[in-house]
N, C-alpha and C positions, 0 to 999 in steps of 0.2 A: 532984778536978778534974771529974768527969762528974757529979755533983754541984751545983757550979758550973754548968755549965754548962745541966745541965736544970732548971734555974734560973732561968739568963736568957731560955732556951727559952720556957718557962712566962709570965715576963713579958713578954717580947715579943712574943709570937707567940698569948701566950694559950690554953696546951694545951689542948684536947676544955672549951673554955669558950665556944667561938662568935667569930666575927669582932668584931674591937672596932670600930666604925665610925671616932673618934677617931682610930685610927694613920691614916688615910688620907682626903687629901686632899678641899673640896670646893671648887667653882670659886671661893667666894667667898676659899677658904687660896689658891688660885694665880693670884697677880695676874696674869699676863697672860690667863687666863680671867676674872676678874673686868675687870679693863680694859674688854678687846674687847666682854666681855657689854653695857658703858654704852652703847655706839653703838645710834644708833637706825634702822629702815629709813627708807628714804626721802630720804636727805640724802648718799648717796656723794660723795666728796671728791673723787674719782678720774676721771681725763679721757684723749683719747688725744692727744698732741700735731700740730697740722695738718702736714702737709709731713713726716713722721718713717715716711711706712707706705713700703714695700716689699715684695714679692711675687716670689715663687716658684714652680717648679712643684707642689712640694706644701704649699707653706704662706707666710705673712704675719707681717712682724715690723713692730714700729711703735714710738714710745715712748710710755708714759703717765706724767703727772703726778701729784703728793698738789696740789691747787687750793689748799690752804691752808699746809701747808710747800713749798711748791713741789718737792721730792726726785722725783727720776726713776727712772723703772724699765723697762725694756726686755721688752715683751709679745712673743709667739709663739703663733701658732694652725697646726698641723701636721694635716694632712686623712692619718690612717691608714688602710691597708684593711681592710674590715670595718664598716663604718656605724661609724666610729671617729674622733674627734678627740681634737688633746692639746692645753690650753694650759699653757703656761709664761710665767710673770712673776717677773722676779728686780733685784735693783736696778742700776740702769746703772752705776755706778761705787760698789762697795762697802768699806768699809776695813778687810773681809777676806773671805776667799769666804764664802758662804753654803751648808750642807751640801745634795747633792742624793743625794738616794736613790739608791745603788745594790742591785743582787744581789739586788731582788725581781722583776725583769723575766725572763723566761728569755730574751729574746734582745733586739735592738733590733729593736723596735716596724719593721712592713712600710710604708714609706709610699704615700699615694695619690696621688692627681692632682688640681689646683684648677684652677678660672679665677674669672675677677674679676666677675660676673654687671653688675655697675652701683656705682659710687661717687659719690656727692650729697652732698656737705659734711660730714653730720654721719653718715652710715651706708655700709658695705660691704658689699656680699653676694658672697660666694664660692660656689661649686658645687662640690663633690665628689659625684659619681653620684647617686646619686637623693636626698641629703645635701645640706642649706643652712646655713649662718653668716650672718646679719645682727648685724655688728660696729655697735653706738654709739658715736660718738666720747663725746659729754657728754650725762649721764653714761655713765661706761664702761660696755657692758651689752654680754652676745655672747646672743643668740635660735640655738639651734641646732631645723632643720624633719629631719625625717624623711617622705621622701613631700609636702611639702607642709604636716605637720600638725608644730604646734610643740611640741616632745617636750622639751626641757632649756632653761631659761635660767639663764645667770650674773649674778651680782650684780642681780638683778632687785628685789633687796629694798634695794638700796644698803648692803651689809655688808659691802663687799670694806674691810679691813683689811691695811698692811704696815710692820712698824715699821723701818726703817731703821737701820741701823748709826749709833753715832756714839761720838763721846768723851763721857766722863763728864762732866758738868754741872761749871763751877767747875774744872777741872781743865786742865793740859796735854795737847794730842790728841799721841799718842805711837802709832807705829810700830813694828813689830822685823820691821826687814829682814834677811836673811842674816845674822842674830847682832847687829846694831845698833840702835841706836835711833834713832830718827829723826821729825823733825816729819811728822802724817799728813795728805795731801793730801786737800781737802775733797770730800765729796760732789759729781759734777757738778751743777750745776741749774741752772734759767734765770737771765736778766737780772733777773729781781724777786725772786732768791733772799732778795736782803738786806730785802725784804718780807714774810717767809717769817712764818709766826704760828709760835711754840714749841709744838712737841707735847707733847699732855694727858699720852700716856706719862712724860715727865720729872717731871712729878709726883709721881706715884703711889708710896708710899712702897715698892713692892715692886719696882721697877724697876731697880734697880745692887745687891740685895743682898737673901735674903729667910730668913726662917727658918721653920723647921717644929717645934711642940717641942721640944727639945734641938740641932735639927739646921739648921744655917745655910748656904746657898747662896752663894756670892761674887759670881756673874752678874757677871763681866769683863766680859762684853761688852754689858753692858746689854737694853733689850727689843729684843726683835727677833722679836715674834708676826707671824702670817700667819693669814688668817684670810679666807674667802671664801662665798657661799653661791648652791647653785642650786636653782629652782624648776622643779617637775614638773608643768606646764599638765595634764597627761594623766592623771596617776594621782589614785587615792584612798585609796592605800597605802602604806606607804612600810617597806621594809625593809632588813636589812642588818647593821651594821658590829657584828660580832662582837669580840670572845666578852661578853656580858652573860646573865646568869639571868634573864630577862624574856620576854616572849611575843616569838612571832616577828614580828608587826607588831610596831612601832616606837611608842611614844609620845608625845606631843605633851610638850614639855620646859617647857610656861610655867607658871611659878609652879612648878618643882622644879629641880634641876640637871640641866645636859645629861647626857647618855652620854658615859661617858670613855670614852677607849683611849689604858691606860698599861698596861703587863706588869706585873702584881702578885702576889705570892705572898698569897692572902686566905684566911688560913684557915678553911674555915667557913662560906665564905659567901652571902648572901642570896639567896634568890629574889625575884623580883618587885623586881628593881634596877637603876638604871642603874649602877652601881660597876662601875670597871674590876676586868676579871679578868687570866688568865694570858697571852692571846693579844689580838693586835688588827688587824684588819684593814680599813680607811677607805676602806671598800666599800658604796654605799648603791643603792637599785634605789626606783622609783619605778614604782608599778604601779596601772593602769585598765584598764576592759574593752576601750579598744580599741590600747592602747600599755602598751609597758614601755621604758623607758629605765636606764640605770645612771650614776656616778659615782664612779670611782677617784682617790680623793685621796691623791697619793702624796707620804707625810711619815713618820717615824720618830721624830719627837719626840711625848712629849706631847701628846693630840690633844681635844677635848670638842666634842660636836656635838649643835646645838641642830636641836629636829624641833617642825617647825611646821604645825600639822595644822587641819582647819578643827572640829576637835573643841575648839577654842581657845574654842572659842562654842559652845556646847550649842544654844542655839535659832534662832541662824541653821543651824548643822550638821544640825540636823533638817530645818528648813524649806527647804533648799537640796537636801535630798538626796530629800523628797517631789515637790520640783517640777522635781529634777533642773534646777536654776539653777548656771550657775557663774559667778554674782557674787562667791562668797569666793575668799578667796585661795588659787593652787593648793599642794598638800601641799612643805615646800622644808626643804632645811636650810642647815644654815650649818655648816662646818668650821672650829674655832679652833686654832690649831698656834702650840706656844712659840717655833718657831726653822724653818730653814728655809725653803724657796722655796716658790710657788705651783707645781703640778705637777698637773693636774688630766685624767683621763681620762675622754670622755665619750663613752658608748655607747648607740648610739641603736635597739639591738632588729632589731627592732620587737616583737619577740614575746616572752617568758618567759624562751625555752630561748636564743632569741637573743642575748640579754643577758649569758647565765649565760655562754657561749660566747664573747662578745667579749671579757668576760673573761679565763678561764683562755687563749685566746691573747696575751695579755698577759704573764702570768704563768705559766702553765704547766699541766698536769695533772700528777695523781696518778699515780707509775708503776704499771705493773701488779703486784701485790704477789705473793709466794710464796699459795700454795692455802692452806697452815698458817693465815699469819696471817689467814686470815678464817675458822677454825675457833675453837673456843671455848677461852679461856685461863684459866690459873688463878693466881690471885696472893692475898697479902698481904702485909701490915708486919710480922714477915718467917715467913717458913717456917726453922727454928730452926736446922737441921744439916742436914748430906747425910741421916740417917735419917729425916730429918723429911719430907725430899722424895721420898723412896725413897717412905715407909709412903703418902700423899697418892697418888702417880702407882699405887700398889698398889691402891687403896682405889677408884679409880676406875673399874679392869678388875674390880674384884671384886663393885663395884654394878653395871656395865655401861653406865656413862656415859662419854659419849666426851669424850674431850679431847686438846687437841694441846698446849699450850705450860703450863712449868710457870714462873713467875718468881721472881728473887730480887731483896726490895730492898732497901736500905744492909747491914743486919748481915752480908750475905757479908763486906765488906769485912776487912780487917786495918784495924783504929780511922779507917775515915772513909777509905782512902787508897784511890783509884780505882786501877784495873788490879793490885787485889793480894786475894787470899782470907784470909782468917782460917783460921791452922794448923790450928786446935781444933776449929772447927765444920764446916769444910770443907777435911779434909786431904789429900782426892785429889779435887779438882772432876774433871778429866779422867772417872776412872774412873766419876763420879756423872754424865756428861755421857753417855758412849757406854750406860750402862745406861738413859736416856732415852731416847738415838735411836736403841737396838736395839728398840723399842719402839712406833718411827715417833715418839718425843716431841722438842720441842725446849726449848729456856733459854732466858732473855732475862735478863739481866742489869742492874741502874742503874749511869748512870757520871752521875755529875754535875758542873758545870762548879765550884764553888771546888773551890779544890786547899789539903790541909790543909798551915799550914805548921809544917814536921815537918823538919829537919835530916839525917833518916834519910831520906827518902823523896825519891826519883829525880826524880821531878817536881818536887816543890819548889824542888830545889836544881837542876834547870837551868830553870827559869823565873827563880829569881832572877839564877843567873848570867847568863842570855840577855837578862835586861830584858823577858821575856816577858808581867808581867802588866799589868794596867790601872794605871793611875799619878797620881796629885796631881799638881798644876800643876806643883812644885819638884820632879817626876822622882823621887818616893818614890816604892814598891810601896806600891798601896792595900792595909789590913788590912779586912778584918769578917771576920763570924760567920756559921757556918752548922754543919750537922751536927757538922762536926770538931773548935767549937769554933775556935780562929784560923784564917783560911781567906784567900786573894787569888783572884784569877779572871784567868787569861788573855784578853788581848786577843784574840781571835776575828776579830778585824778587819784584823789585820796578818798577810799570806799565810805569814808563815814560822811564828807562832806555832800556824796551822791548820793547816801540811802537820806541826810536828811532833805535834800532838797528833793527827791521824788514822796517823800513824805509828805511835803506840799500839797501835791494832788489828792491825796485821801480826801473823802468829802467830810471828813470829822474837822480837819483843817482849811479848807476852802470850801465855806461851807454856802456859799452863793455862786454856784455851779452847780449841774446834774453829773452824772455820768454818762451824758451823752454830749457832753460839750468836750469838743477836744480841740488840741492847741499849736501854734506855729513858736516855731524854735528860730529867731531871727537874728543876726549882729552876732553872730556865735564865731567869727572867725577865730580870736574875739575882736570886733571894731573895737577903737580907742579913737575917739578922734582928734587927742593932741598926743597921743604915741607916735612914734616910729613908723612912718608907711600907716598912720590908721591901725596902730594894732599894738601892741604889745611888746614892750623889752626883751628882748632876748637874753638876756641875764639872768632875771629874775628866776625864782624860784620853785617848783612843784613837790608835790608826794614824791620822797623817795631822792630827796636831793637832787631831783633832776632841773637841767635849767629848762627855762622856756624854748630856749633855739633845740633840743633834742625832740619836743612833744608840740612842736605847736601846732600842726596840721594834723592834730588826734585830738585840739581842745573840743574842735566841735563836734565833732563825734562822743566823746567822753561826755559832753551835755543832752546831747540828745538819747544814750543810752538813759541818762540820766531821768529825762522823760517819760521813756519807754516801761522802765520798773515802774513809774510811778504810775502810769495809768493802768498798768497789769494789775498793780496791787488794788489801785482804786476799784475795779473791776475784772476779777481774772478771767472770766468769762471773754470779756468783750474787746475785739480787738484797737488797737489804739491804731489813730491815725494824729499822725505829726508831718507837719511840712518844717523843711532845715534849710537855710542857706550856705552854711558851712556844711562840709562833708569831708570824708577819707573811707578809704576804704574799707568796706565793710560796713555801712554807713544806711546800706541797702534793708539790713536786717532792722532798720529801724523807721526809718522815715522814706517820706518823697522828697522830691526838690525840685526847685524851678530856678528858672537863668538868670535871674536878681534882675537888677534897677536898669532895666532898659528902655528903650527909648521908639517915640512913635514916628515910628518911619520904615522903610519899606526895607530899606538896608539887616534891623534889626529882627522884622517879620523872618526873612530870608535863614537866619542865624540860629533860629529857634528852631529848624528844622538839624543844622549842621549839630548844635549843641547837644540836642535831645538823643541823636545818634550817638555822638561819642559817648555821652553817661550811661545809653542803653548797653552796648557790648562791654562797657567798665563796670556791669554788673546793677546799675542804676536805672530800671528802666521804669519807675513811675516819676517821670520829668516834664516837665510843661514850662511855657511862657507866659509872663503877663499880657495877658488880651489885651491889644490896643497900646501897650508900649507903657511902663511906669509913668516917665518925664513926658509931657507934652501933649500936645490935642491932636489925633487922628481925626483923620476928615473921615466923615462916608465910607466911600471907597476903601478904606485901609483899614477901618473899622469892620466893613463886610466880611473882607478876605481873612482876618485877621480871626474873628468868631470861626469863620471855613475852615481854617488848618487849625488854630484848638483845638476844633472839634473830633479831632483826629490824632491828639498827641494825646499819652496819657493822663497826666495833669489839664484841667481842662479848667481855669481861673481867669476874670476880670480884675484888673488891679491896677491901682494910679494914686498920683502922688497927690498931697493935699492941696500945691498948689492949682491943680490941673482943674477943667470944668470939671461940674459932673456930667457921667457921660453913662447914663443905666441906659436899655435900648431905647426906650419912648422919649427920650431927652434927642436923640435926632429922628431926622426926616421919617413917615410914614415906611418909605421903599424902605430905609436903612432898617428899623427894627422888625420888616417882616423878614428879610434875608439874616436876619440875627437870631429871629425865631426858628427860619427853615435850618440854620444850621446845628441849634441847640436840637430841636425835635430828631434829627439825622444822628448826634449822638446819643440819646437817649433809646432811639431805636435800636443803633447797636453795642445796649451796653451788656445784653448777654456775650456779643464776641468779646466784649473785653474785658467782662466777669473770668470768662472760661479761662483766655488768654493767662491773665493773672493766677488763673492759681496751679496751670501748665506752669508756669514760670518759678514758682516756689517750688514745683515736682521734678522738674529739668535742670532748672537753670536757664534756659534759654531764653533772650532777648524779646521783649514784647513789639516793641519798635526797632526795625531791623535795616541796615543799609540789603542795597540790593546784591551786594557780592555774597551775603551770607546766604543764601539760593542762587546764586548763579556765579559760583564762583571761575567759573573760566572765563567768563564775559569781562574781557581788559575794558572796552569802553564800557561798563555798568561799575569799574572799580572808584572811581572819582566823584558819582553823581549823590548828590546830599542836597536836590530839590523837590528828592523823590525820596522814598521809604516803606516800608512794606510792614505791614504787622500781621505778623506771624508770620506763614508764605499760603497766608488767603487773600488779602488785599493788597492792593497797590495806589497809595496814594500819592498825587503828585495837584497838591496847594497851589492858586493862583497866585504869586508873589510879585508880580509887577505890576507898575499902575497902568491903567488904560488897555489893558488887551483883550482882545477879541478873540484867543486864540490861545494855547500853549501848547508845548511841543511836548510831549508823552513818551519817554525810553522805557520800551518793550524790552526785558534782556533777554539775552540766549544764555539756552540750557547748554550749549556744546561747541565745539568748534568749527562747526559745521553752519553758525547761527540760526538751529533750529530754535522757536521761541514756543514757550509755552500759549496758549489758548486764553487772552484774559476778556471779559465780558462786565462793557461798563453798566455799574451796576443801577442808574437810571435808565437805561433803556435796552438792557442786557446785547445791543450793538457787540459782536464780536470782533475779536484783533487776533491776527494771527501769526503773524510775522514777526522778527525780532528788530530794533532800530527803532527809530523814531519817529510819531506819529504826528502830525498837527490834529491836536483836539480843539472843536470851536467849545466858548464858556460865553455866558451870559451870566447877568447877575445872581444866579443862582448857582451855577453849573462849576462845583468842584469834580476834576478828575478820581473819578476811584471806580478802580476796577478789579473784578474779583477774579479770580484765577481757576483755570478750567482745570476740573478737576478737584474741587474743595464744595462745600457744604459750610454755611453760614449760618450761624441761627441770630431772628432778630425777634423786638416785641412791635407790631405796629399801631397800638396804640397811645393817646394822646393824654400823658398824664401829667399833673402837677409837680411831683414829684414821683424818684424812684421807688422808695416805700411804696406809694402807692401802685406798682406796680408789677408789685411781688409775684401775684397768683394773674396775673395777665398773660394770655396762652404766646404759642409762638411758632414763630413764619422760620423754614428753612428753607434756605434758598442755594439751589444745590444746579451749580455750575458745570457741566462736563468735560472733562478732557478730550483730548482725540480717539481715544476707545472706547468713551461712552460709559465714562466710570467716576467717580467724584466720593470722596468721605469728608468727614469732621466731626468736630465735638461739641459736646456742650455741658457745662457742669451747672449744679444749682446746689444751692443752699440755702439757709436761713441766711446770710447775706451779712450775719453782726456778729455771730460766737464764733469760741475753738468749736464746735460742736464737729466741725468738721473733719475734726484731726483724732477724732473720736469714730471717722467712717458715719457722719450723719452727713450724707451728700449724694447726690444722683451725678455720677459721671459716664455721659453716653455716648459711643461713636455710632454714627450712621454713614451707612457707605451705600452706592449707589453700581449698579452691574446688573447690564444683561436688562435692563428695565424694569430692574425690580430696585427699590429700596427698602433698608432692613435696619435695623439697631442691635446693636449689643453693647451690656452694659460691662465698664470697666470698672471690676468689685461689684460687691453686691450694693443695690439701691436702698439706701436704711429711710434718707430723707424724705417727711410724707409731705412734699410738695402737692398744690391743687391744680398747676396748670396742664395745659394740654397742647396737644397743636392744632394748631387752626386752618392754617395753610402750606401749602407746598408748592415751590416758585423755580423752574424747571428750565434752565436755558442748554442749548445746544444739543437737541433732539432733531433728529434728520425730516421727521412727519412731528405731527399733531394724533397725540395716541384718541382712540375714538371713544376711552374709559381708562377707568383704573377701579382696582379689586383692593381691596385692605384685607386682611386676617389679624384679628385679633383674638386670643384663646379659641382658636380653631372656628372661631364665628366669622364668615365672611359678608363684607359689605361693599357696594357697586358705589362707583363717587367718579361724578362728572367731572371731565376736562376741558378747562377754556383757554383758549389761545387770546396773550393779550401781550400784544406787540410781538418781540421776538421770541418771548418765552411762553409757555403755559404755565396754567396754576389748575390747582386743584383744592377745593376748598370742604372745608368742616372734615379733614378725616376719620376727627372726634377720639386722638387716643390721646391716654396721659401719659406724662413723659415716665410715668415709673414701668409701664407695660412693653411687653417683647410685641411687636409685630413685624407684618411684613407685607409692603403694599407694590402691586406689580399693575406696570404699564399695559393697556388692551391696544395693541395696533391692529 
């Protein structure tokens, strides 16, 4: 049987052979992308009907027409706070609902306030604060100003698409009411309905039924694509709608296929691609030097998005961009969606961080995570037995590399079955769990969503009896394949099937676990590996009669919320941490992610820079890559650089496939795992900035890993660059990604258009830069680029511990940068590091700023948390002299404390205050 099965494994899925591109779709296999793609700009069909608008205090509903089917649809433009509007277009009399997005919003949207500026026949203008809408009746077009300056328009290209419900061509239009059948009442439309020209959709031989290789769709309900596009007057950039392995600008889509976002299990795969991967998120950001605007397209189906760039034309693109002409057309995309309503969010900045910010109030931030999990973890496919994990977590206090989490994936299991150990390989987890966390270490465990079906196995047999899983139209329990060999999947969708599967984690129910093991959410797209594309029927069925093609880029989000109750409830106190491969929006409020099954090579090193950006401003910004590449054996070299830039990305993970060597650091060369040590210790030292960082980010919203345009947004050459990345706007890291070099080249950005550059100072040898462009920095095998920015204050711990726990009450080094006036602030927050305790105001949140030669703190709220450390040192670069003292005052007690010059900075050491105390220490020149 296991035999069998890695069998089919191997054919379908194509073991350690590389993504097949064939199993998956291109727009021209999914007729309503093919469809929609025929229409051309310029010719919208779409009108608003006269006498139909009506007005609100915070918003306007109208109805608009198709001018040539005549079918109606009922429009909504809603003024949110926040330089925020939403439209909504849905059909006025449908002859069934239409799915509308839930549970990626984290609350309902704040609304604002409108008034009706002037109405003239054929246009609207409304006001929302400093916010404009100029509505078009014919054709339908909405102009949204920011300030005055016009920042988003809709259907500017004339691409708005909606295909309407109807009866099958040649057939009886049939209903089922409350269990009956029944004649179905026609679509509303006007008086010239019966004028109406038949839509081109009916044609199309993919429209009421379609197949995929071996695999056939029924489409009941015929087409019903949605499909819309807005232009970005302002930008020259255009980025966004994750998850793809492609640079972080966006690509101009003519003459190749759009960018999909479908949730795909792809093993293997491409760089430099539009192909949908594990996550998707239909979030796109429009950026120029003097505007940034964004566009949340919120849909769960099936989504391709065509990007239309003025690089469409090489030679106007040049010549437009020398004479700074904007006769070509501004950068626009266009959203195509199989199903579903128009539901469009649009955000209008003004700024970078603005943007990133309108967002996540939409959807959410990332919660603050435990301390652990931003320390560095250790995984593979699988680690073999409890000895195996024993000798592994031994091996790493005996090289004196720290690490905090050890992982296990599928083979714990007993054959595939979630919430059970295998007797043989792991016959006392428990006791193999408190020998970690006596240790300061934690577990993480995979639980993934099919459920084997096994006659023996508790889940099984109450899913089946409950009616729990997903289901065929005729109310059968869907079968496919996955790990276990026969497998169904819970609907996720239906509240009882989620509160009993977070029930799971209760320790009365899995009861060989702590509370301090927590878990990875894997194969959630959902993978299927003899489905369709690796995934799931589109027909089949959900809570709520919905089918699968309306919710399927919500399953994995609906699982990992899924998660998330259950480890609350396990422990309300204690915050969960879950890693997800699948994602949607809003997805943030629950888990991190990483860039799935990639590959050890230098190409895909490169990728995990461009990836981790895009998920960071799409509101995802605890993302990392597999260290050393899933597939394959990194050499040395690639292995070095590879722990380097981890060590610098939020998620900070070792991970590879079963077939791969093992490869823990002391498995290669001496050199290799002391440059594997130097890089883990570098992160560990500064995991107070990224403690801080983090819980900034649940406070703000703001991006923890940041392209460089979100700080220097004028700087046209800093809008492209995703080999470099900035966390926060205190560092500047720019990862050695090529093999063999001696050297990399360093883009310094400008603040202005004058290419004035900020002050950044590399933070090994505090060496300042002062200029803006780009540097040759020499690297050796140790020497990552990272440079701090003049003008910020850093706080790190520079001690050498096993782990983070153990590191709790270890004092700390701020290291405080100056700008060109000789002024520098930042923060740093602390906590207990594991509860809500904090959400409770049990936290020390402190900014320190730097003026005139004095350094000072003030606390931001008051300090509840009775934290024990202290600082220890203070590390001073860009002082004109060498001060000949420094004075501290603490509760009006003053103390004299030596300055030593050591290289380009001073330090001043033992000032001896704790971080909960007001002081203020002044330079003696």
């Amino acid at each position: 049987m296991r035999a069998a099965i890695f069998l089919l494994l191997f054919c379908v899925v194509g073991l350690a052979l590389g993504v097949d591109q064939t199993n998956f779709k291109t727009c021209d296999q999914s007729s309503f992308c093919r469809r929609v793609r025929k229409l051309q700009p310029g010719n919208s069909k779409f009108a608003l009907v006269p006498g139909t608008l009506n007005t609100y205090s915070d918003s306007v509903t109208a109805d608009i027409i198709h001018k040539d089917n005549q079918h109606l649809f009922v429009f909504k433009l809603e003024a949110l706070q926040g330089n925020t509007f939403r439209v909504l277009i849905d059909e006025k009399s449908p002859l069934r609902p239409r799915y509308k997005v839930e549970h990626a919003l984290k609350d309902t949207p704040r609304p604002g306030t409108i008034k009706v500026l002037n109405e003239d026949g054929n246009q609207l203008t409304i006001v929302s604060g400093s916010n404009k809408a100029v509505i078009i009746g014919d054709p339908f077009r909405i102009d949204f100003y920011q300030d005055d300056v016009l920042s988003v328009s809709v259907n500017a290209k004339g691409l708005m698409n909606f295909e309407y419900l109807r009866t099958k061509p040649n057939t009886e239009a049939k209903n089922e009411v409350d269990g009956n059948v029944e004649a179905a009442a026609p679509a509303e439309a006007t008086p010239d309905a019966q004028n109406a020209v038949k839509p081109a959709e009916d044609e199309d031989p993919g429209a009421w039924e379609e197949n995929f290789k071996s695999h056939h769709d029924s489409k009941p309900y015929g087409p019903e694509a949605v499909a819309l596009d807005f232009s970005f007057p302002e930008a020259e950039v255009l980025f966004g709608i994750p998850e793809h392995a492609d640079s972080f600008v966006l690509k101009s889509t003519s003459g190749t296929d759009p960018y999909r976002l479908y949730n795909l299990d792809v093993f293997e795969y491409l760089i430099d691609s539009k192909m949908a991967l594990y996550g998707s998120i239909p979030l796109i950001y429009g950026h120029g030097t003097q505007r940034t605007a964004g566009v949340y397209w919120q849909n769960a189906a099936e989504t391709w998005v065509d990007i239309y760039t003025a690089s469409n034309n090489v030679v106007s693109s040049i010549v437009n961009f020398v004479s700074r002409s904007r006769k070509a057309d501004p950068p626009a995309a266009q959203f195509i969606s199989e199903s579903g309503i128009i539901d469009a969010f649009i955000l209008l900045g003004p700024t970078p961080m603005d943007t990133f910010k309108q967002y996540t109030d939409l959807t959410g931030t990332g919660n603050l995570p435990q301390l652990y999990s931003l320390a560095y973890h250790q995984c593979r496919w699988n680690y073999n037995d409890e000895k195996d994990v024993e000798t592994v977590s031994e091996n790493f206090d005996l090289y004196d590399i720290p690490m905090d989490t050890m992982w296990l994936d599928i083979e714990y299991t007993d054959a595939k079955k979630y919430f059970t150990w295998d007797q043989y390989k792991f016959p006392n987890p428990l006791n193999m769990i408190k020998n970690l966390t006596d240790l300061g270490r934690h577990l993480v465990i995979i639980i993934d969503p099919h459920i084997k079906r096994d006659t023996g196995y508790f889940f099984h047999n109450d899913c089946t009896e409950r009616g729990y899983y997903v289901k065929h139209a005729d109310n059968r329990d869907y079968e496919g394949w996955c790990w276990p060999g026969a497998a169904s999947y819970p609907d996720f969708f239906n509240p009882e099937v989620r509160k009993y599967y977070s029930d799971q984690y209760l320790l009365s129910n899995f009861k060989t676990v702590t509370s301090d093991v927590m878990f990875w959410n894997d194969m959630n797209e959902p993978s299927v590996f003899n489905g369709p594309e690796v995934t799931m029927y589109k027909d089949l069925i959900h809570y709520g009669n919905w089918e699968h093609r309306d919710v399927h880029n919500l399953y994995g989000h609906m699982y990992i919320w899924g998660t998330f109750d259950g480890l609350i409830k396990r422990d309300p106190n204690q915050r969960p941490f879950i890693l997800t491969r699948a994602f949607f929006a809003g997805s943030q409020r629950y888990a991190a992610i990483w860039t799935g099954d990639n590959t050890a090579d230098w190409g895909h090193l490169q990728h995990s820079i461009k990836m981790c950006l895009t998920a960071a401003v799409s509101g995802l910004s605890f993302c990392g890559a597999d260290v050393g590449g899933f597939f394959g054996n990194p050499d040395p070299e690639l292995f070095e650089r590879w722990y380097q830039t981890g060590a610098f990305l939020p998620f900070f993970r070792s991970h590879a496939h079963i077939d791969t060597k093992r490869r823990e650091p002391w498995l290669y060369p001496e050199k290799t795992r002391l440059v594997i040590q130097d890089a883990i210790r570098k992160r560990y030292a500064y995991l107070p900035l990224w403690y801080t960082m983090f819980y900034e980010h649940e406070i703000d919203g703001g991006p923890v890993v940041r392209p460089l345009l979100a700080h220097y947004p004028k700087d046209k050459d800093a809008f492209g660059i995703d080999n470099s990345f900035l966390l926060q706007d205190r560092l500047l890291v720019r990862p050695v990604l090529q093999q063999g070099v001696s050297k990399v080249d360093v883009y310094f950005p400008a603040i202005d258009d004058k290419k004035t550059g900020d002050l950044w100072y590399d933070v090994d040898t505090y060496q300042r830069y002062e200029k803006s462009g780009y540097e040759s920095i020499p690297v050796n095998d140790y020497k990552v680029p990272v440079f701090q920015r003049g003008g910020t204050i850093v706080p790190r711990k520079e001690r050498h511990r096993r782990t983070s726990l153990l590191m709790q009450n270890d004092p700390y080094t701020l290291i405080v940068c100056l700008d060109r006036e000789g002024k520098a602030n930042g923060t740093l927050y602390i906590d207990d590091e594991k509860s809500y305790g904090y959400r409770k105001g049990n936290y020390i949140h402190v900014n320190f700023a730097f003026e005139n030669y004095r350094l000072t703190n003030h606390f931001i709220g008051t300090p509840k948390y009775d934290s024990k450390s202290w600082i220890e040192r203070l590390v001073i670069a860009g002082l004109e002299k060498v001060p000949k003292s420094a004075t501290i005052v603490i509760d009006g007690i003053s103390k004299q404390l030596d300055v030593l010059q050591q290289g380009k900075a001073v330090i001043i050491r033992k000032p001896g205050v704790h971080v909960r105390m007001d002081f203020s220490l002044r330079l003696n020149n």
